[in-house]
C-alpha positions as CSV (number, residue, x, y, z in Angstrom):
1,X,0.0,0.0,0.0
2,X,2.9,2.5,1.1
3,X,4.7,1.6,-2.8
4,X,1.2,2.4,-4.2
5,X,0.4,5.9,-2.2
6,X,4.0,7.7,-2.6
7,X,4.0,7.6,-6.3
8,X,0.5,9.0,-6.1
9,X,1.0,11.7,-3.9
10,X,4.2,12.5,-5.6
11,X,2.0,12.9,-8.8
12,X,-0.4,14.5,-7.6
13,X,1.7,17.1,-6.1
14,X,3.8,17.7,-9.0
15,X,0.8,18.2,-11.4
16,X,-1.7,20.4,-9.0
17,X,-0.7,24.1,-9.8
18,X,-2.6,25.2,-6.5
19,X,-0.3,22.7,-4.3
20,X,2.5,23.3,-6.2
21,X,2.2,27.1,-5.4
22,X,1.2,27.2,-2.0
23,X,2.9,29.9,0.3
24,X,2.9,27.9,3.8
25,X,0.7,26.1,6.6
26,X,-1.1,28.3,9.0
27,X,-1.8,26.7,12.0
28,X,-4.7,28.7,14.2
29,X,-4.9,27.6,17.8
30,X,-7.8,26.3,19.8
31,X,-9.1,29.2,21.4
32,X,-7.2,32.0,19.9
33,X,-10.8,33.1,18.1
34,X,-13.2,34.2,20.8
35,X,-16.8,32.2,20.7
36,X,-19.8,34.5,19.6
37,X,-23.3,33.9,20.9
38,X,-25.5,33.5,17.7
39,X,-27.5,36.2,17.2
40,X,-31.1,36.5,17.7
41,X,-32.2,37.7,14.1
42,X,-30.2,34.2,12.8
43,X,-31.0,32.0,15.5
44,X,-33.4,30.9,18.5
45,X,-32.5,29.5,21.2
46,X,-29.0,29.3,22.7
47,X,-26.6,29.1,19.8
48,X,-22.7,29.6,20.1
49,X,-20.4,29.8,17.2
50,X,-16.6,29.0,17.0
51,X,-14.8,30.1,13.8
52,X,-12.6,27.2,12.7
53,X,-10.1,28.9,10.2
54,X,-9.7,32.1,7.8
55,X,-12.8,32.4,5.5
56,X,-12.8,34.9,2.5
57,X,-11.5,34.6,-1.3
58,X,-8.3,33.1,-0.1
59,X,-10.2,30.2,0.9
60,X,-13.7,29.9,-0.8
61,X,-15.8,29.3,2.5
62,X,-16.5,30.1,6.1
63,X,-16.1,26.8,8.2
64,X,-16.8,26.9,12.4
65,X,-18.0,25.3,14.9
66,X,-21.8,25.5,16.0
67,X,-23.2,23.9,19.0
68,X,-26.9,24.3,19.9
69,X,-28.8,23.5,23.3
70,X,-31.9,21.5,23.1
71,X,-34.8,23.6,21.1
72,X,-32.4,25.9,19.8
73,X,-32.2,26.5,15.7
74,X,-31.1,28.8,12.9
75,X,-33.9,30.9,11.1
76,X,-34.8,29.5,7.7
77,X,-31.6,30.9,5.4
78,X,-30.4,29.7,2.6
79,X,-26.6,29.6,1.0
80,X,-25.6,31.2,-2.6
81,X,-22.8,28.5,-3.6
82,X,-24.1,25.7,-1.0
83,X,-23.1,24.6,2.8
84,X,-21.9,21.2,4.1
85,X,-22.7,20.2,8.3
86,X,-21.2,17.6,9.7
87,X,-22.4,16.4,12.9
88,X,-20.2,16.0,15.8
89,X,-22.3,15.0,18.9
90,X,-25.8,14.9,19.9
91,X,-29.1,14.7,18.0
92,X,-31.0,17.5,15.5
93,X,-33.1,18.2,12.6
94,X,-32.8,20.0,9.5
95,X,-35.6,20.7,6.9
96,X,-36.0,22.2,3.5
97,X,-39.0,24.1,2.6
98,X,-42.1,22.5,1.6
99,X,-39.9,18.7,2.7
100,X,-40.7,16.8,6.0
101,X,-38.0,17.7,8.7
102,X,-34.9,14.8,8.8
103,X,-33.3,13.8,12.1
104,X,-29.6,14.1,12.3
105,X,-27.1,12.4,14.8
106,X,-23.4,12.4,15.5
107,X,-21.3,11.3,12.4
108,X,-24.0,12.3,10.1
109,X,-23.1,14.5,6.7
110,X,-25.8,16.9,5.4
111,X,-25.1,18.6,2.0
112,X,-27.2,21.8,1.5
113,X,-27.2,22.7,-2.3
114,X,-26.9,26.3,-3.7
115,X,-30.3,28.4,-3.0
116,X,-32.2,26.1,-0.7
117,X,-34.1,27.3,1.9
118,X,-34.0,25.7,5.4
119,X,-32.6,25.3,8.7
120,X,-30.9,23.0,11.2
121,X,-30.7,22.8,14.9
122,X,-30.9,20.6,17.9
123,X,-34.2,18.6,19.0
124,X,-36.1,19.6,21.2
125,X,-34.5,17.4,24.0
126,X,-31.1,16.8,23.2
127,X,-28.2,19.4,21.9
128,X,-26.4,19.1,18.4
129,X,-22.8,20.4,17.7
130,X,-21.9,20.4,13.9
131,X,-19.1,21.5,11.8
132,X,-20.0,24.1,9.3
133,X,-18.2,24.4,5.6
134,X,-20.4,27.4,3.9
135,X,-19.2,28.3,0.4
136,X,-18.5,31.4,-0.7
137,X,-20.1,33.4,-4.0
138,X,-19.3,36.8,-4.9
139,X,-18.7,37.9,-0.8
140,X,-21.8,36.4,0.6
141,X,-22.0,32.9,2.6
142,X,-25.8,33.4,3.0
143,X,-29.3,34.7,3.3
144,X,-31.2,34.7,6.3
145,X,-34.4,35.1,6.4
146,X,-37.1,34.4,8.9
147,X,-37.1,32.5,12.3
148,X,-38.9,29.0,12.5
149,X,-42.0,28.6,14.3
150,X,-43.2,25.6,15.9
């Protein structure tokens, strides 16, 4: 396996112009980014965010750290160029418009395409932590709209 992977990598670095061009790792420490409580015009509930890494042009999307206590959700949104959650712990929902609501647990992978309207948040009895990849088109990550009502 280890005869079969260096050659590939070795390609594969030699032929990627991005890798073969990149300046140098930044490493951002745990808790060098202070948590923000989510705000109440984008969430309900108790929401807190933790940014992950650098988000802008340099790197295409935003990518953090949400964790939501029980009953706690985003307001219905939607994303210009898409957003990937992947769960971490606990149990939630997430629902399209006009679609039934789905649950989601811990080591579950939700792909949002490009300009559909939803949300996601925890159940009404447990809490839900998920990493967040939003995409980025022309500046903007998304476009909140209004909260969710039972």
């Amino acid at each position: 396996m280890k005869r079969l992977l260096a050659p590939t990598l070795t390609a594969l670095t030699l032929s990627s112009p991005t890798l073969s061009h990149a300046q140098s790792i930044q490493v951002t420490p745990g808790g060098s980014t202070p948590s923000a409580i989510g705000s109440a015009e984008n969430f309900s509930g108790h929401v807190v965010v933790d940014l992950l890494g650098p988000a802008g042009t340099q790197t295409g999307a935003a990518t953090g750290l949400v964790t939501f206590a029980p009953e706690a959700r985003t307001a219905w949104h939607s994303h210009p160029a898409g957003q990937l959650l992947m769960v971490t712990t606990g149990a939630g929902w997430v629902q399209q418009e006009g679609q039934p609501r789905q649950d989601i647990k811990s080591g579950d992978s939700v792909w949002i395409p490009a300009g559909v309207k939803h949300w996601h948040g925890a159940t009404d009895t447990n809490g839900m932590s998920h990493i967040v990849v939003t995409y980025i088109l022309d500046g903007k990550n998304a476009d909140w709209m209004e909260l969710v009502s039972d």
